[in-house]
Backbone atoms as SQL, in Angstrom:
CREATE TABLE atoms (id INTEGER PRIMARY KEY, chain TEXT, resi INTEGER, resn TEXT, atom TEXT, x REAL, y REAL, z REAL);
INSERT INTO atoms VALUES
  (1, 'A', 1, 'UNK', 'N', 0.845, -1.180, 0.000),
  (2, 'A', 1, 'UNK', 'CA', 0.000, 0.000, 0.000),
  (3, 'A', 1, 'UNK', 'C', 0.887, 1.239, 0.000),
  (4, 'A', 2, 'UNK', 'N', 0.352, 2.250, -0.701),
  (5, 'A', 2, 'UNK', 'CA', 0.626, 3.428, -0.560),
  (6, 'A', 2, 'UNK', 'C', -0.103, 4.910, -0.503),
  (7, 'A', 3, 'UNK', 'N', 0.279, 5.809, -0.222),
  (8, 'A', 3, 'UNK', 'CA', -0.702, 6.919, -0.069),
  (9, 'A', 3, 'UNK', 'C', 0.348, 7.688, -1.733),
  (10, 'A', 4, 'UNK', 'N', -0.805, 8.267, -1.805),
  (11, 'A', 4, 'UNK', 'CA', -0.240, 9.879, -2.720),
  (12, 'A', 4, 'UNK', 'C', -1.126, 10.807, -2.489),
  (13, 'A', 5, 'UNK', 'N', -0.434, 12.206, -2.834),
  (14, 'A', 5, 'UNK', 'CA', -0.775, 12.918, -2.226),
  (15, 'A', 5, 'UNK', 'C', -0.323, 14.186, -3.724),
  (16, 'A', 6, 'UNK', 'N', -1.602, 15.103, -3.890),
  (17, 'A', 6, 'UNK', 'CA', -1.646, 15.758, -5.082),
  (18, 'A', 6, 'UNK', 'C', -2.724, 16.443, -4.801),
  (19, 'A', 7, 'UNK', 'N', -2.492, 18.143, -5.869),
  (20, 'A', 7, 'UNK', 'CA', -2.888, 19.275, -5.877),
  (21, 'A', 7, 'UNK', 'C', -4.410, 19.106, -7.066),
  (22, 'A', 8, 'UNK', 'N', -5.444, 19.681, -6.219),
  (23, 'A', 8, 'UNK', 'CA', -6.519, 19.255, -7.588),
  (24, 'A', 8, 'UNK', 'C', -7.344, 20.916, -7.377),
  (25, 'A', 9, 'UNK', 'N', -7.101, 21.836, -8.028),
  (26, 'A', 9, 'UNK', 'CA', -7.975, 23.256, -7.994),
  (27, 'A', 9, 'UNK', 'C', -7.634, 23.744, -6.995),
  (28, 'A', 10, 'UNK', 'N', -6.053, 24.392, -6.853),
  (29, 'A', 10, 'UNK', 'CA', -5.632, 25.084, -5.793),
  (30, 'A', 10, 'UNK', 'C', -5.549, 24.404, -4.236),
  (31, 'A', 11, 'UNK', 'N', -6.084, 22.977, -4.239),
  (32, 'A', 11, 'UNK', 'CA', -6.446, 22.123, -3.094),
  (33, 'A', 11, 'UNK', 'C', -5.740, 21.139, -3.113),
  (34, 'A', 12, 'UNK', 'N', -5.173, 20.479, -1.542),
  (35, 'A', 12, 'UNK', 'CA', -4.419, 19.100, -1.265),
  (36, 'A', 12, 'UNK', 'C', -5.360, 17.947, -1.545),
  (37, 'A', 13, 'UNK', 'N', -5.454, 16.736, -2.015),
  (38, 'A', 13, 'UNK', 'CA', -5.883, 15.529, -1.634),
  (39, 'A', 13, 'UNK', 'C', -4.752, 14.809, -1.296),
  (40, 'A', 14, 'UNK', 'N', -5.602, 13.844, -0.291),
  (41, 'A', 14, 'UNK', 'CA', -4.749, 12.196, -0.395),
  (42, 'A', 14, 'UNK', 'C', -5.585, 10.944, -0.564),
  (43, 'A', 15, 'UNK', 'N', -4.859, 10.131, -1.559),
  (44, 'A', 15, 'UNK', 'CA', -5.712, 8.601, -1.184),
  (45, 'A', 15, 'UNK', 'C', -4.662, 7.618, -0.794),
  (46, 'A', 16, 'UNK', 'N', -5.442, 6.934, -0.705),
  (47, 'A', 16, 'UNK', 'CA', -4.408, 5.509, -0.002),
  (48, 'A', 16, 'UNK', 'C', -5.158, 4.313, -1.720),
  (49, 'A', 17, 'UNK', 'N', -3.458, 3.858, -1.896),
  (50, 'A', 17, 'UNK', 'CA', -3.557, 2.873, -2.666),
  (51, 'A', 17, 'UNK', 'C', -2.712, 1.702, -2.965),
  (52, 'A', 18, 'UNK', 'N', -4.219, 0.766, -2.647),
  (53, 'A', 18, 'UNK', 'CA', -3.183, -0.634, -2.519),
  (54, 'A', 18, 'UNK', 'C', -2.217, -1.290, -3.628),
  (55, 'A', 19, 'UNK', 'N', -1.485, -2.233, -3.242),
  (56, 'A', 19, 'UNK', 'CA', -0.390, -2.748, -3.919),
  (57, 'A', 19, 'UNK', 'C', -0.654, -2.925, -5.832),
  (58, 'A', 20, 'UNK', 'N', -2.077, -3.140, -5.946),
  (59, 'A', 20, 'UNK', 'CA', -2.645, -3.177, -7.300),
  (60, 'A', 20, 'UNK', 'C', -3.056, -2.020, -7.832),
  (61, 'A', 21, 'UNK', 'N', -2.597, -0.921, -7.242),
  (62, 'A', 21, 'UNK', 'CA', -3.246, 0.676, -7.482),
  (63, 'A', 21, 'UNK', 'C', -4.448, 1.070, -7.362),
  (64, 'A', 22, 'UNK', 'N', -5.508, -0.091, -6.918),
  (65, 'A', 22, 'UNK', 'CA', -6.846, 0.324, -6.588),
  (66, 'A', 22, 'UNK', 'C', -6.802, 1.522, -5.717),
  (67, 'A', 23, 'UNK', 'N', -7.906, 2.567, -5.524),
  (68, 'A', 23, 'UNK', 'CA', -7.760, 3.540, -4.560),
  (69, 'A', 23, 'UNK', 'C', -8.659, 2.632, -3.313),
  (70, 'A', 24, 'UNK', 'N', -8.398, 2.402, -2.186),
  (71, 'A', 24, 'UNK', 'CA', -8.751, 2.200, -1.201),
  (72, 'A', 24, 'UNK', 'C', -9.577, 2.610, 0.024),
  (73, 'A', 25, 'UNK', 'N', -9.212, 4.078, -0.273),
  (74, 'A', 25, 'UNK', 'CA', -9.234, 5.494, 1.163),
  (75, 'A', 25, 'UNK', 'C', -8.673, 6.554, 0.418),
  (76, 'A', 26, 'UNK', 'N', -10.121, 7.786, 0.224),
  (77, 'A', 26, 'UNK', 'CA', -9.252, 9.046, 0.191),
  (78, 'A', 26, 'UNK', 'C', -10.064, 9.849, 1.110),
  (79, 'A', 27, 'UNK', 'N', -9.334, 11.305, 1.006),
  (80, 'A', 27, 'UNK', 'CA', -9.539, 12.254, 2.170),
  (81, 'A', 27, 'UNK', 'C', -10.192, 13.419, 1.224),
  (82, 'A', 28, 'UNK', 'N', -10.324, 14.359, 2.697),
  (83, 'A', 28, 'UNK', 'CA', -11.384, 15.434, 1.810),
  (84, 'A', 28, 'UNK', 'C', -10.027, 16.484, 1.301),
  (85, 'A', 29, 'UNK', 'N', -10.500, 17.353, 0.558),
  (86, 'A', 29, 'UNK', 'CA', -9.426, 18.324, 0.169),
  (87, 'A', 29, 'UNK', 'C', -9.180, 19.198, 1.468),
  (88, 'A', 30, 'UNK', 'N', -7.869, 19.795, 0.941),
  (89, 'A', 30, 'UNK', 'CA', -7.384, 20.510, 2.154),
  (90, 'A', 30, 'UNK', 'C', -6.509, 22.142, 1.785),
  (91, 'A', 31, 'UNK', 'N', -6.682, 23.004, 1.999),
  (92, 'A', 31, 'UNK', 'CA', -6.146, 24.494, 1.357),
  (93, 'A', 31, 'UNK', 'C', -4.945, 23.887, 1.696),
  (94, 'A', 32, 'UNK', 'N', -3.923, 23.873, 2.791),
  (95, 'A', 32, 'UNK', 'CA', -2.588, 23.966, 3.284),
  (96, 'A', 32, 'UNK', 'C', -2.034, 22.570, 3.102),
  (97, 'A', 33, 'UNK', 'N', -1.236, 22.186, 2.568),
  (98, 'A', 33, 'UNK', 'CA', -0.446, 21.205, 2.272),
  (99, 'A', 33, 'UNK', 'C', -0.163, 20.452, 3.950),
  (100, 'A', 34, 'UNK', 'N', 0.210, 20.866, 4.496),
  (101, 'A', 34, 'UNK', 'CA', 0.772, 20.409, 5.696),
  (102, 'A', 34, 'UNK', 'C', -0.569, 20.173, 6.270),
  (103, 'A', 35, 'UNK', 'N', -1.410, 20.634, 6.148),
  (104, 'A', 35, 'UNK', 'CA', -2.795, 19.753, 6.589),
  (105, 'A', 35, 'UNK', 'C', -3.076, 18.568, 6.221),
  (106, 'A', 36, 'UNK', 'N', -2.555, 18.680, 4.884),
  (107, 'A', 36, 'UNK', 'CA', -3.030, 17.236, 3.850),
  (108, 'A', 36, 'UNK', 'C', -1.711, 15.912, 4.840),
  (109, 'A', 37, 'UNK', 'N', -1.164, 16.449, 4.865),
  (110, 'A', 37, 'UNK', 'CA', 0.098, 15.947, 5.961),
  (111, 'A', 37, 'UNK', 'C', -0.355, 15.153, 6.994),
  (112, 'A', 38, 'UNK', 'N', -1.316, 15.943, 8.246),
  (113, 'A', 38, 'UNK', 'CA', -1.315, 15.529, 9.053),
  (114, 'A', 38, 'UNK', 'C', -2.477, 14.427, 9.135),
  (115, 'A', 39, 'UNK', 'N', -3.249, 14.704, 7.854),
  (116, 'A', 39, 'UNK', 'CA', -4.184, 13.671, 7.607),
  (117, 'A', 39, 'UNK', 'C', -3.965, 12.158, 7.402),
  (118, 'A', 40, 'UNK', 'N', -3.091, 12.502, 6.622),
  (119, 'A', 40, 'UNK', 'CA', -2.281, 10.749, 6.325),
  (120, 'A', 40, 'UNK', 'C', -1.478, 10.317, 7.320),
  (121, 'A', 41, 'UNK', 'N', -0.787, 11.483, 8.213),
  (122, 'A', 41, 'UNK', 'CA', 0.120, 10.984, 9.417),
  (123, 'A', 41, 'UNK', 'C', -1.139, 10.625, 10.364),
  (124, 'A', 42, 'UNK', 'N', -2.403, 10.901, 10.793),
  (125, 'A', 42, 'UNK', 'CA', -3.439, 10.276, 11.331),
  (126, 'A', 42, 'UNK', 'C', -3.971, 8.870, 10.902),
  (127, 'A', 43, 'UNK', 'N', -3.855, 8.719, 9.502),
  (128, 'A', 43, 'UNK', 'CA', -4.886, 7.227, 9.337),
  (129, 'A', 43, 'UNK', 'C', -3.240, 6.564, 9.355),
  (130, 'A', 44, 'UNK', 'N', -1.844, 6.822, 9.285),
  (131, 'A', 44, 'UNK', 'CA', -0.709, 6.396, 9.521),
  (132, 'A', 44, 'UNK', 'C', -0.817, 5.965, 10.887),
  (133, 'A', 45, 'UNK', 'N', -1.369, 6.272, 12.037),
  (134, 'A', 45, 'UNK', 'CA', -1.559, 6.155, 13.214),
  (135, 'A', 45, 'UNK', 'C', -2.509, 4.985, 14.008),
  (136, 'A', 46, 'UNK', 'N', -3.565, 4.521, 12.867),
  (137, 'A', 46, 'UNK', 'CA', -4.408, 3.810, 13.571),
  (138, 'A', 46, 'UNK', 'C', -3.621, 2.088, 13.079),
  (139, 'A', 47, 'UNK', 'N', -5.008, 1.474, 14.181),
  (140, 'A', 47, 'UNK', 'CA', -3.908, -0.081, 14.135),
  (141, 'A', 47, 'UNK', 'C', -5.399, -0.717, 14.317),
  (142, 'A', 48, 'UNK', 'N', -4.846, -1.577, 14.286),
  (143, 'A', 48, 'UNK', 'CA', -5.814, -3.132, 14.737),
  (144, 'A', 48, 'UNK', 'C', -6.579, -2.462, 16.249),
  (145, 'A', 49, 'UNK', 'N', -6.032, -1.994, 17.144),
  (146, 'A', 49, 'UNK', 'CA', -6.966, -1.719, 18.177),
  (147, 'A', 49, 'UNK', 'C', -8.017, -0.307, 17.849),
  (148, 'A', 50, 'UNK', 'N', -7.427, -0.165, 17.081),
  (149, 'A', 50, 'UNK', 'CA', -8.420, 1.438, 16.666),
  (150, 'A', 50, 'UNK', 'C', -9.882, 1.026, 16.493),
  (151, 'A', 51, 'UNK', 'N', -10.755, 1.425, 17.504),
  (152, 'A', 51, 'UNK', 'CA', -12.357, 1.148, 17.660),
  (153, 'A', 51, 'UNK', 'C', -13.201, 1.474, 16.203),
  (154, 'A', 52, 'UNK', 'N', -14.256, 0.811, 15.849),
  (155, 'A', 52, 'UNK', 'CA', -14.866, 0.395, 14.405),
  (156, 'A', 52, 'UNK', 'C', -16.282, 0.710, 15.082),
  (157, 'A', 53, 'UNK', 'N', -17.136, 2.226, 14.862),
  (158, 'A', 53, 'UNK', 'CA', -18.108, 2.494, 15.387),
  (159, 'A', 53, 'UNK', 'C', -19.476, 1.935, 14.247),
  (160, 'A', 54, 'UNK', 'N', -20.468, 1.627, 14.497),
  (161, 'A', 54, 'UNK', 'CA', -21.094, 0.923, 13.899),
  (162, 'A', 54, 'UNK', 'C', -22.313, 2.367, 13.501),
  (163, 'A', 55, 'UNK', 'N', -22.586, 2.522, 12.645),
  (164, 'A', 55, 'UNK', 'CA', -23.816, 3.982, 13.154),
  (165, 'A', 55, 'UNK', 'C', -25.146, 3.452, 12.744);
């Protein structure tokens, strides 16, 4: 897996994409780059114990 991370109308995205390039997970746009940053360093963060809310 990998993330990328690219400029679409003055705006950050990121998606996450697995080993076959499917997109997996993306995020909402973001004005500041370093926002788009801390977004992926967040879903970089979760694990197997990270709680799965049901709504």
């Amino acid at each position: 897996m990998y993330f990328e991370k690219y400029q679409q109308a003055s705006q950050w995205r990121w998606r996450l994409k697995a080993a076959n390039h499917e997109i997996i997970a993306s995020g909402e746009s973001y004005w500041n780059e370093t926002d788009c940053d801390q977004a992926i360093n967040l879903v970089k963060g979760t694990t197997s114990s990270t709680p799965v809310r049901k709504l």
